[in-house]
C-alpha positions as CSV (number, residue, x, y, z in Angstrom):
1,X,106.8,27.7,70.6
2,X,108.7,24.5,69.2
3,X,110.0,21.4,70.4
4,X,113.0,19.9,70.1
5,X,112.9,16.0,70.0
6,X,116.2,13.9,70.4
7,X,116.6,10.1,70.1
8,X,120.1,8.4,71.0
9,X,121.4,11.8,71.9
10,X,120.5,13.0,68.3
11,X,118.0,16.0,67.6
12,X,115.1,14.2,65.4
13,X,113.1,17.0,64.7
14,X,111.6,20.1,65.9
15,X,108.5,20.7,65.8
16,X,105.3,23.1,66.8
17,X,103.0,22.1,69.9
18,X,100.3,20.5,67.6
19,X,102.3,18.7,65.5
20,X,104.9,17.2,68.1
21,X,101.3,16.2,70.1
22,X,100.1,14.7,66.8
23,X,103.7,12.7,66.6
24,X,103.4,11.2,70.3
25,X,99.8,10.6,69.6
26,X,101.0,8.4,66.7
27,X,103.8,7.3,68.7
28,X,106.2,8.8,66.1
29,X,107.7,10.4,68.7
30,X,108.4,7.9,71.4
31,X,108.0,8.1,75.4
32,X,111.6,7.1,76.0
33,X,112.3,10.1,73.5
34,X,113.5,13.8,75.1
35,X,112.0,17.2,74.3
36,X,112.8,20.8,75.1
37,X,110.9,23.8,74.8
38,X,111.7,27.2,75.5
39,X,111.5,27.9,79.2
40,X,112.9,24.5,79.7
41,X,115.8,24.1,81.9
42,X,116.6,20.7,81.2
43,X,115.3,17.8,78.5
44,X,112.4,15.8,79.9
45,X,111.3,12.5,78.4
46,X,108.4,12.6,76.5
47,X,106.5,10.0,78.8
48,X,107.1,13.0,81.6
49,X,105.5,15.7,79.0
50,X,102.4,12.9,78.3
51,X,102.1,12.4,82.3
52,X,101.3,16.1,82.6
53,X,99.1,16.6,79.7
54,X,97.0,13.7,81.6
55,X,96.6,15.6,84.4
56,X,95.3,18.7,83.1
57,X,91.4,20.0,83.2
58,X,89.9,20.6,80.3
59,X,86.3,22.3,81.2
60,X,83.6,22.3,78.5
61,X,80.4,24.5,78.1
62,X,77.5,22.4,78.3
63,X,75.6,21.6,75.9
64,X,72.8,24.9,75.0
65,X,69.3,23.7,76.4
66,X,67.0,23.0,74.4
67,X,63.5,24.9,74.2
């Protein structure tokens, strides 16, 4: 799946998941910036794409015990 990534009105880039995280993460890719994926029905800014990645669980394994 890629993302498209528009500044200005202007498509910047498009990108796959990890590297378009990897760009906001540097802030590359800014929040005020839009993005659509497929599935999409409209562009989102990419503050509303980091507002939902904050929300979601991540649930580890603990750690193996030791014997």
């Amino acid at each position: 799946m890629n993302f498209h990534v528009a500044r200005d009105g202007v498509i910047i880039g498009e990108f796959n998941e990890q590297d378009f995280r990897d760009k906001v993460f540097r802030g590359e890719v800014r929040r005020e910036d839009f993005y659509w994926t497929e599935g999409m029905t409209e562009w989102q800014t990419v503050a509303h794409y980091r507002q939902g990645a904050r929300t979601q669980v991540i649930r580890r394994e603990p750690p193996p015990k030791k014997s």
